[in-house]
N, C-alpha and C positions, 0 to 999 in steps of 0.2 A: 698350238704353237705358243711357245713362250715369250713376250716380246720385250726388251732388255732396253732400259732409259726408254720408254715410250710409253703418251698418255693422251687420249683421246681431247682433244681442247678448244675453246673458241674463246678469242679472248681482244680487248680494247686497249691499247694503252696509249698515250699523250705524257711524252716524257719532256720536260725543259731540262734539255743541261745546260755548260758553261760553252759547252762548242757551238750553241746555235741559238738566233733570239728567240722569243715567245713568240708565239701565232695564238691568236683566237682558233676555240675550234668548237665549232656548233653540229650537233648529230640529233634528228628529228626523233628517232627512236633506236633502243637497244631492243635487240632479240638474240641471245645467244643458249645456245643446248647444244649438249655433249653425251655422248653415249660411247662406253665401253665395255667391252664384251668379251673381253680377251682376258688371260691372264700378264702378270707385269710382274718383271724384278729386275731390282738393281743393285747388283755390288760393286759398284763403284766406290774409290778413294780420292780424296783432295789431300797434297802435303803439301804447304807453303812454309819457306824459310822465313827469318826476322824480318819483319817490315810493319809499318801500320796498314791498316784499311782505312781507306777513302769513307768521306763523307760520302754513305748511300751506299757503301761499297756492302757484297754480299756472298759469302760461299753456302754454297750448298751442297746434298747427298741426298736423294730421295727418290720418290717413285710415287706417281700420281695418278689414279685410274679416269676419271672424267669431270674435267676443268671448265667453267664458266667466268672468266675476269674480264672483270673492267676498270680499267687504273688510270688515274691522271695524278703525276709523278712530279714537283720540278727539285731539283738538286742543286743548289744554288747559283740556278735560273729563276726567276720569278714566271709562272705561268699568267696567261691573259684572261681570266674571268673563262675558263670551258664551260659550256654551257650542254647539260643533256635533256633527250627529252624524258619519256617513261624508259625505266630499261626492266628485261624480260629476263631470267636467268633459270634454264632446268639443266641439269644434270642427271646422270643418272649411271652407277658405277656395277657392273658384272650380272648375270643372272643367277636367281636363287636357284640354290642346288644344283648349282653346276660342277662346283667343286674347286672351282677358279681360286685364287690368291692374289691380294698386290705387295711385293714385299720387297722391305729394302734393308739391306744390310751394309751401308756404306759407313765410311769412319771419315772420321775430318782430324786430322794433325798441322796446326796454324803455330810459327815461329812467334816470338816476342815480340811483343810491339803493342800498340796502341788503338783501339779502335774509335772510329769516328764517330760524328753524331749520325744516327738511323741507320749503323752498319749490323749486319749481322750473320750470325755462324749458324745452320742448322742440317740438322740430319733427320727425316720425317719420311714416314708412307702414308697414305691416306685415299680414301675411296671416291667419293663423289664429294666436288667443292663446287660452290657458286658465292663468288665476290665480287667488291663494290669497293673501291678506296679514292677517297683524294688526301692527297700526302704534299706537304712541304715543308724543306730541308734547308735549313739558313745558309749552316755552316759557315765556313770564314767569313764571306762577306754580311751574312746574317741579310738575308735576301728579302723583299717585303712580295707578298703574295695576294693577289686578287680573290675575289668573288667564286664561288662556285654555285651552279645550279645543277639539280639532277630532280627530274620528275619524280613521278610514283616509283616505287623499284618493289619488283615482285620477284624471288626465287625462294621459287616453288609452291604447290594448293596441294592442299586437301589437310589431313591427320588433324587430328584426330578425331574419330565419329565423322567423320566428311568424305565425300569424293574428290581427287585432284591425283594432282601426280609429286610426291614432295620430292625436294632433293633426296635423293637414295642411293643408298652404297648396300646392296645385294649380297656381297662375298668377305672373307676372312681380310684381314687387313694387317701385317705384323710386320714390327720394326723394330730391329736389334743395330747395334753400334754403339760406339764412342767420341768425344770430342777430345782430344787432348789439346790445350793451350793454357797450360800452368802460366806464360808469361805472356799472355795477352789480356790487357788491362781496358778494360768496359768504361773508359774514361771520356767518351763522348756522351752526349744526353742520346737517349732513346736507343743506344746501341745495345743487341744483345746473341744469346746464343742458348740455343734450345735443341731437345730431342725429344720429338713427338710422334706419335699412331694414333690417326684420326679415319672415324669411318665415314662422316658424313657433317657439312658443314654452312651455313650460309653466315655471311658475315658483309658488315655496312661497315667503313668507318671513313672518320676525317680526321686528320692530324697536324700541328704545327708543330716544327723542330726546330729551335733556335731562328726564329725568326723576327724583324722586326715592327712586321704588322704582318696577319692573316684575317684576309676578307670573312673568311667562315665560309659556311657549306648551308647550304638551302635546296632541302630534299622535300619532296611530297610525302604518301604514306606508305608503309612500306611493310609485305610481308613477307615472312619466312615460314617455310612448311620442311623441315628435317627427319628425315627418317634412316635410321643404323638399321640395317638384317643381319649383318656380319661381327663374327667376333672379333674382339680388336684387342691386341697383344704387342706391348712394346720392351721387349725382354733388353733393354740398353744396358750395357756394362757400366755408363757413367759419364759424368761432363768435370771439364775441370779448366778451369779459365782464373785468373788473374784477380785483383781485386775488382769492385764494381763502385766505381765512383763517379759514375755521370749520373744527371738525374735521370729517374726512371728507366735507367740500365736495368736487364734481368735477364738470367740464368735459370733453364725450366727445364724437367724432363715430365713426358703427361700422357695421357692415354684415354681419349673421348669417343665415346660412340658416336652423341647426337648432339650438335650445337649450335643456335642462334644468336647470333651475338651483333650488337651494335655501339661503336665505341664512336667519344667526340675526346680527342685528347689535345692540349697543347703545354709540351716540355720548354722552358726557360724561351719561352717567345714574349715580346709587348707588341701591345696595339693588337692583338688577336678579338676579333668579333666574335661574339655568339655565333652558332649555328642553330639554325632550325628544322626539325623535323616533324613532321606531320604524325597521325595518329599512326602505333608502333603495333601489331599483330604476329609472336614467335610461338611456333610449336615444334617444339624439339624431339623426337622417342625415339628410343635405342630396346632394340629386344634381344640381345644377344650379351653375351657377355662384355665383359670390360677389364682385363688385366695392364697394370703396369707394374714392373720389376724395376724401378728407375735406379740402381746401382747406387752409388755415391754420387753427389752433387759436392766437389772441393773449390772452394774458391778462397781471394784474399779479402780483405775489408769490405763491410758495404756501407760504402760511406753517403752516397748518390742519395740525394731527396728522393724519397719515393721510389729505392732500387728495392730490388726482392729475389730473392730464389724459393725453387717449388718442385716438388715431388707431388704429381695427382693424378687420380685416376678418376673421372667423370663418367655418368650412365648417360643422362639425358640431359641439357640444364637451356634457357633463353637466358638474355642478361642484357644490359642495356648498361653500358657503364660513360660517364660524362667525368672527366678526369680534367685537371686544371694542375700543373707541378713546375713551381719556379717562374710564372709568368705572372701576367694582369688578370683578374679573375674577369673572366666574357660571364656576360651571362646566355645559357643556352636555350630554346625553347621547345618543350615538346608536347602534343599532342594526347590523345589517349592511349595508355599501354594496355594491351591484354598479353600476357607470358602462361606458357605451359610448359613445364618440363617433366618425363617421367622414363622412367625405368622398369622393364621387366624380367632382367635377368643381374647375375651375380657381378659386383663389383669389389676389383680386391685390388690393392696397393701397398706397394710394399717399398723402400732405401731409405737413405740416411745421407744430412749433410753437415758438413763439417765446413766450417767460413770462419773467418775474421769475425771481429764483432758488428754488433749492428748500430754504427753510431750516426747511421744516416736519419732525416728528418723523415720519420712515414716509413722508414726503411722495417722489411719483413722476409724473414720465413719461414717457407709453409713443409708441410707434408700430408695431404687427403687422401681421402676417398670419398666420391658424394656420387649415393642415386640417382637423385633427381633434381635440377632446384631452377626455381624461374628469381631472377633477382634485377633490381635498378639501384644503380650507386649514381651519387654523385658525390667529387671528392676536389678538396681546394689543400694542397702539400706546400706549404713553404711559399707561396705566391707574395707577390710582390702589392700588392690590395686587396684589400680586405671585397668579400661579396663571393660576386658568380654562383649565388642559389640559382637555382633552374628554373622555371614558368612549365609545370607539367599538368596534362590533364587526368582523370581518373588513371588508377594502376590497378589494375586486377589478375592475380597471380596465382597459377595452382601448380602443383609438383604431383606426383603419385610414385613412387616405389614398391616396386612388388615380388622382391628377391635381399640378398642377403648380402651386406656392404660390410667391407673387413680391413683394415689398416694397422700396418706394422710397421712402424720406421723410430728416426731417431735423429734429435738435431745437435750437433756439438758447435758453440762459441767458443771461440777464442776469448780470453779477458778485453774489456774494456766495457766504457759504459755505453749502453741504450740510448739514440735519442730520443727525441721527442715525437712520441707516438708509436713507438718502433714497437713489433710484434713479433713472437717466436713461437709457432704452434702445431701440433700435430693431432689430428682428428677425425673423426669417421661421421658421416651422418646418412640418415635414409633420406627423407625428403626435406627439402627447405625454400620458403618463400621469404626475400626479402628486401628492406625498401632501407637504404643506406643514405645518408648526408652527413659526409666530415670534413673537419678543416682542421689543419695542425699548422701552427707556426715553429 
């Protein structure tokens, strides 16, 4: 039986808004796993007339096979220091050779207006996810935020050459649609709008959004085990959105089998603390194919420090990226990294985007296709002091690709000049290991 907007899920959230004060909230341990076994589709539509999106505000279209989340949220609420213990995260999305699919073919049509800061538009299928996020969101009042604690965080064991069970997505995964919103303008920091096909994924992150101080985040050590079986196909006609002038606004169409990802970001926040994290352990692999057809990506100006748009299609990749844009450089601290990513089957990417110029500071974009790649950035855009290099310990990184990566696209500007830093690229690569530190004023 085919089961329609439905997705097997377990999930935590600790939301502060403006309707209610902040509570401490202390939780001894997470253990969450999800299992689905069925097939999924959704053809669902969202149309909204002229109006802005709220700060935090979010539409979506999508189709999700087996969910693991854990989220503590405040939206200009300040949360109280949440405290976790260890949290536990398996998933595990369809059986192999069953013949199953999760597919979403939804569209999003959003009126003119204005998008907030951390607002976002997306249309997305994807197989087996287990995540981790603490997020806060200033907005008008520019809201000051606590402390976070979160123990060890483990989703998913075993891959490669190992026994365990990794996060896994079994089945075909394909995602076709549209975003139209020519006059909705990405004018808040962090706000954005994507159309993605993901088979399989574990992801950490922490974030400040206009904020007036963020405690930081202080995690134990943490690993990720990702495994793709499924082909993953995002045939999307195209996105088309407004200019992009908030910092770190972005505009993405993508298509990933396997990914481990850990991000530390803070957009136009002061008084933001480092975070720490403990010794980092990702392995990502995808054996099935990997296509993206991402259509056109149209948009206006990207003016936004550190905005981007992107056409990509990814086989296997770990990554670890520590982002700092518009605020006081924290400095972050981490641990010992080990990353693996690899690929063994065909990855091919293909569209074209046409934008404004790119006179944002950091401002980029892209159009890939990547095998395999295990990477760590750490990146200071436009910050308001000078520093925030990282405290990291050993990084040891290996990639393997072992199929055949193909890329066909094309990016058109509009006149005007480049800022400072700003990047326009299209490119193909098999495997890539890499170890990044930049800072642009």
């Amino acid at each position: 039986m085919t089961k329609k907007f439905l997705s097997l899920s377990t999930g935590v959230a600790v939301v502060a808004l403006m309707a209610g004060a902040p509570n401490a909230f202390a939780q001894v341990a997470i253990n969450q796993s999800s299992t689905n076994n069925s097939p999924l589709t959704n053809n669902g539509t969202v149309t909204t007339n002229a109006g802005n999106l709220g700060v935090g505000a979010t539409l979506g279209v999508s189709a999700s096979g087996a969910v693991s989340s854990t989220s503590v949220t405040g939206i200009d609420q300040a949360f109280n220091a949440p405290t976790f213990g260890n949290a536990t995260q398996a998933a595990t999305n369809g059986t192999y050779g069953s013949g199953d699919v999760v597919s979403n073919t939804g569209t999003l049509t959003i009126g003119a207006g204005n998008a907030g800061a951390g607002s976002s538009a997306q249309i997305g299928a994807s197989g087996a996810v287990a995540s981790l996020s603490v997020t806060g969101i200033g907005g008008v009042t520019n809201t000051a935020f606590g402390a976070n604690t979160v123990g060890n965080v483990t989703q998913g064991t075993g891959i490669p050459n190992s026994t365990g069970v990794a996060i896994t997505n079994n089945i075909d995964v394909t995602n076709s649609g549209s975003i139209g919103a020519s006059g909705l303008a990405l004018l808040g920091n962090g706000s954005s709008a994507s159309i993605s096909a993901t088979g399989a994924m574990a992801s950490v992150s922490s974030a400040a959004i206009g904020a007036t101080s963020f405690g930081g985040t202080t995690i134990g050590n943490v690993g990720q085990s990702v495994l793709n079986v499924g082909v993953i196909s995002n045939t999307s006609t195209g996105l088309t959105v407004g200019a992009l002038s908030g910092a770190g606004t972005s505009a993405s169409v993508s298509a990933t089998g396997a990914g481990a990802s850990i991000s530390v970001a803070s957009l136009n926040s002061a008084g933001v603390t480092g975070s720490t994290i403990g010794s980092i352990d990702q392995k990502a692999a995808s054996l099935t194919g990997v296509t993206n057809t991402g259509g056109t990506i149209t948009t206006g100006a990207i003016s936004g420090t550190g905005s981007g748009v992107s056409i990509g299609a990814t086989g296997g990749s770990s990554s670890v990226s520590l982002a700092s844009n518009g605020s006081n450089a924290a400095v972050n601290t981490i641990g010992t990294v080990t990353q693996y990513g690899g690929s063994a089957a065909a990855v091919t990417n293909t569209g074209t985007i046409a934008s404004g110029p790119l006179t944002g500071i950091g401002s980029s974009a892209s159009i890939s296709a990547t095998g395999s790649a295990a990477s760590f950035s750490a990146s200071s855009i436009g910050d308001t002091t000078v520093g925030g290099i990282p405290v990291v310990g050993n990084i040891s990184q290996t990639s393997s690709t072992n199929a055949a990566v193909q890329n066909t696209g094309g990016i058109t500007l509009t006149a005007g000049n480049m800022g400072n830093g700003a990047s326009a690229a299209v490119s193909a690569m098999g495997a890539g290991s890499f170890v990044s530190f930049r800072s642009v004023k």
